[in-house]
C-alpha positions in Angstrom: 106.3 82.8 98.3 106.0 85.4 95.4 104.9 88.0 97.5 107.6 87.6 100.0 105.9 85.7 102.4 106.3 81.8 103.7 105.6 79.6 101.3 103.6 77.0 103.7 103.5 74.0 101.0 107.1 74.2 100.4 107.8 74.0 104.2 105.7 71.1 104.9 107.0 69.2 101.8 110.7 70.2 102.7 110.2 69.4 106.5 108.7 65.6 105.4 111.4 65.0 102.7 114.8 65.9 105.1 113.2 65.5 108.6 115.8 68.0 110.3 116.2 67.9 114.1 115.3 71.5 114.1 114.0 74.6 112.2 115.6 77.9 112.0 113.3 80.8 111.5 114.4 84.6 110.3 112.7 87.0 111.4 113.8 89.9 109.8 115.4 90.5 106.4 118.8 90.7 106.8 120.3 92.3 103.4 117.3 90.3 101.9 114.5 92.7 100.2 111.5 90.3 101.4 109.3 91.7 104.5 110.0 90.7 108.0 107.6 88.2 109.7 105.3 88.9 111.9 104.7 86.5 114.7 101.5 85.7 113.6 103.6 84.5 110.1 105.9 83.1 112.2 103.6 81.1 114.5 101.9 79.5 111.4 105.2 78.2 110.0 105.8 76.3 113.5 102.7 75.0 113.5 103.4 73.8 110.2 106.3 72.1 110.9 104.8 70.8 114.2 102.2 69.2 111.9 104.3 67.4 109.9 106.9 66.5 112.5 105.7 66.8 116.0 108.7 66.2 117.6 110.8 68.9 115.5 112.1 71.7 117.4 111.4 75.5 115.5 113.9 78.2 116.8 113.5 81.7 115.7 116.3 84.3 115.2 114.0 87.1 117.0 116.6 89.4 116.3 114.8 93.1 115.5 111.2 92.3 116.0 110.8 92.2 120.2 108.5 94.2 121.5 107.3 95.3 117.9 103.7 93.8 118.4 102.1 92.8 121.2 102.9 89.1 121.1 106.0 86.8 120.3 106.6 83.7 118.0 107.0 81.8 121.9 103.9 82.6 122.3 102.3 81.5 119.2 104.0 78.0 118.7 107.7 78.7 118.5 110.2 76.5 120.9 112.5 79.1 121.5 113.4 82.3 120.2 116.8 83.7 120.3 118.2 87.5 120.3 120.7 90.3 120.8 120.7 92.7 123.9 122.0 95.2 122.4 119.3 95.7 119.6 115.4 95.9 121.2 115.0 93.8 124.3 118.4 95.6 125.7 116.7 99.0 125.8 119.6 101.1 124.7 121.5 100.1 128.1 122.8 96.8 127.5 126.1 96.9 126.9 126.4 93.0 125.4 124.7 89.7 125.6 121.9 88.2 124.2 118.8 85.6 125.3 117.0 82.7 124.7 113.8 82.3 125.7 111.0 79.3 125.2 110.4 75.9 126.4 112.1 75.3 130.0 114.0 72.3 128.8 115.1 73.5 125.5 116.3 76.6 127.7 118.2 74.4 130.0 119.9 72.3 127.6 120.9 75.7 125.7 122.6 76.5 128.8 124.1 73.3 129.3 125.2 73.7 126.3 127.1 77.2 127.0 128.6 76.3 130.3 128.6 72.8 130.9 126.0 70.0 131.5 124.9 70.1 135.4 125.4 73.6 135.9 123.7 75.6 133.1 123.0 78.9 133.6 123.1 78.5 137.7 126.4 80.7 137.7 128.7 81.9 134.4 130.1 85.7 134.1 128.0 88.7 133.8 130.5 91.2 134.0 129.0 93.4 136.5 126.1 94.2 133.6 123.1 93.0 135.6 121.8 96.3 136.5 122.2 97.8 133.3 120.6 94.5 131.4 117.2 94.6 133.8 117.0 98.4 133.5 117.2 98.2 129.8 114.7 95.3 129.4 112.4 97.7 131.5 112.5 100.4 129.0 113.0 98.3 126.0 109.1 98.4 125.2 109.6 102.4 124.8 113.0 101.9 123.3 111.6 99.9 120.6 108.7 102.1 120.5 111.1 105.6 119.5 112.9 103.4 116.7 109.5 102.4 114.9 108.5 105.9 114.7 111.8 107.3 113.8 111.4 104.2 111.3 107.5 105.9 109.8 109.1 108.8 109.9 112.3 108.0 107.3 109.4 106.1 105.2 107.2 109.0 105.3 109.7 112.0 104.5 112.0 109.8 101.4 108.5 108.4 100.6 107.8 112.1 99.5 111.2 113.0 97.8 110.2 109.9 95.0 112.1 106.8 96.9 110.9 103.4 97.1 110.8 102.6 100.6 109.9 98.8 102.5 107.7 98.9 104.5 105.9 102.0 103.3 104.5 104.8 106.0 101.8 103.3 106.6 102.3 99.3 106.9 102.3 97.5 109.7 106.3 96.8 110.8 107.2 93.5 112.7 110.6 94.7 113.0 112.5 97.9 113.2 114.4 98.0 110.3 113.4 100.3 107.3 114.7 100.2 103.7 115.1 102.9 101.4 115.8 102.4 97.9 118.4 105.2 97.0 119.0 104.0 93.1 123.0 105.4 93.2 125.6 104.5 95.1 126.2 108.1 95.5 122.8 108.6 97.3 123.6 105.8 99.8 126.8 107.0 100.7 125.5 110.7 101.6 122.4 109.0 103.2 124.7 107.1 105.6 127.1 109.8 106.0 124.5 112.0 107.0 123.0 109.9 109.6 126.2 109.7 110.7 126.8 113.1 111.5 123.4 113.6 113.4 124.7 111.1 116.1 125.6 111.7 119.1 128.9 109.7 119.1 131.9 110.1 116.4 129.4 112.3 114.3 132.8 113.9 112.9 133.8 110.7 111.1 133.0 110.4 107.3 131.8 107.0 106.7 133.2 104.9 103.5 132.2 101.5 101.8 135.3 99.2 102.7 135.2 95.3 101.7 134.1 93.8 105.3 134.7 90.4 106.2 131.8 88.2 105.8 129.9 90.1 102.5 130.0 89.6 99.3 130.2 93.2 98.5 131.2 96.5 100.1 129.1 97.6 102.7 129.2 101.3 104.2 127.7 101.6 108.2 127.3 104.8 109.6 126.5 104.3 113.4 127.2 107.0 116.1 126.5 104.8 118.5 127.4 104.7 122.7 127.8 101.0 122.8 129.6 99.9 119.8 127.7 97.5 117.3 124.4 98.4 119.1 121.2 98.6 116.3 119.0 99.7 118.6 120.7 103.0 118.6 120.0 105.1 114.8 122.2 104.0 112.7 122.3 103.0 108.6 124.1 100.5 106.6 124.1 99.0 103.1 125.8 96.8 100.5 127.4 99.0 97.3 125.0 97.3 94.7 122.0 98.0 93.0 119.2 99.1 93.9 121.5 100.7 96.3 119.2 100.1 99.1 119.8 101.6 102.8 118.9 99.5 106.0 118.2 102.2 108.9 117.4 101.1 112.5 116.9 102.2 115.8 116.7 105.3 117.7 116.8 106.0 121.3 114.7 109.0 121.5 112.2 110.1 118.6 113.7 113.6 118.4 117.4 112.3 118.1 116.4 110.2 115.3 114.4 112.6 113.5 117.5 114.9 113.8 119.8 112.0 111.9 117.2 111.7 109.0 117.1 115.6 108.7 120.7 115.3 108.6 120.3 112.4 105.9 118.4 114.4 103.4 120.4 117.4 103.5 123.0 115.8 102.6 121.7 114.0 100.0 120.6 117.3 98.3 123.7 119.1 98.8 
């Protein structure tokens, strides 16, 4: 819709013309500038699509929002929901995997579907990981907790300095992720180069756009990180391009992640 949310007539019309076997569901923005769903947004789209075609499965990518409100899409009409461990439901201590939680059967046939049919997900490899994936599910609630302050907190403080920041200080967030819009490619690269330098991992290395596999444009990362790829940690990325937007997430503790966004704008105002 125009103001970035679901556009429920255009689901129900598009759900009734191609009558798919299942719908996919975003939950966050990706590189996208529209606002996360919440799951109350998320829960009206499968009900929706439920009402139109009661037999069609909905499947959200949950990636991001877990444990950002105090319910999930399952819970409000979803089939399953999908994510990484090591963004929020890993807790900072996962060191790989990822889930799928929802409807017993559709969870059974997903495992079928990842071993083989008849054994599911009765035996497959772990690695050795299982302490470290309960422990981090346990704190994952706090986890997620530090990264949406250290999120208010970036919003707040560029918020001040004249950027355009999504959502602002003092929305409601149904994910983790924060944008800032930096307006020069200049800006993004000493935003992401400072948060790089406040982390506690590799905070030596200078990060630089480079033409990644899988984007249309350049993209710069910093991320500092103890288990490599993990978003749940503070780290920043962003495609060269206008409006030269930065995507920050995570943060393990509050203070670190205050530290990296310190770190951030001095650099930027060097």
């Amino acid at each position: 819709a125009k103001d970035g949310g679901p556009d429920m007539d255009e689901i129900a019309r598009r759900v009734g013309e191609e009558r798919p076997r299942a719908v996919l569901i975003q939950r966050s923005r990706g590189y996208d500038s529209r606002k996360a769903l919440s799951a109350e947004e998320v829960g009206e789209i499968c009900r929706t699509v439920h009402r139109v075609s009661p037999g069609m499965v909905c499947v959200v990518d949950n990636c991001y929002g877990e444990f950002t409100e105090t319910a999930e899409p399952t819970m409000l009409g979803a089939d399953l929901a999908a994510g990484s461990l090591i963004k929020n439901p890993g807790g900072g201590l996962a060191p790989t995997g990822g889930y799928i939680a929802g409807r017993a059967e559709l969870v059974e046939r997903a495992a079928y579907r990842l071993t083989v049919p008849g054994i599911g997900g009765e035996c497959g490899c772990t690695l050795g990981t299982n302490r470290q994936l309960y422990q981090g599910l346990f704190m994952a609630a706090h986890t997620t907790a530090q990264a949406l302050k250290t999120a208010a907190l970036c919003a707040a403080m560029l918020e001040r300095l004249g950027f355009e920041t999504a959502p602002s200080a003092r929305e409601p967030r149904y994910d983790i992720i924060q944008t800032v819009t930096l307006k020069t490619g200049e800006n993004l690269k000493r935003f992401c180069r400072g948060i790089q330098a406040g982390s506690p991992v590799d905070s030596y290395v200078t990060p630089e756009p480079w033409k990644m596999p899988g984007y249309e444009d350049e993209v710069i990362m910093a991320a500092g990180a103890f288990i490599q790829g993990s978003s749940i940690e503070l780290s920043a990325d962003g495609p060269m391009r206008e409006p030269y937007m930065a995507f920050l997430q995570g943060g393990l503790t509050y203070e670190s992640g205050r530290l990296g966004i310190m770190n951030a704008i001095a650099e930027m105002q060097q």
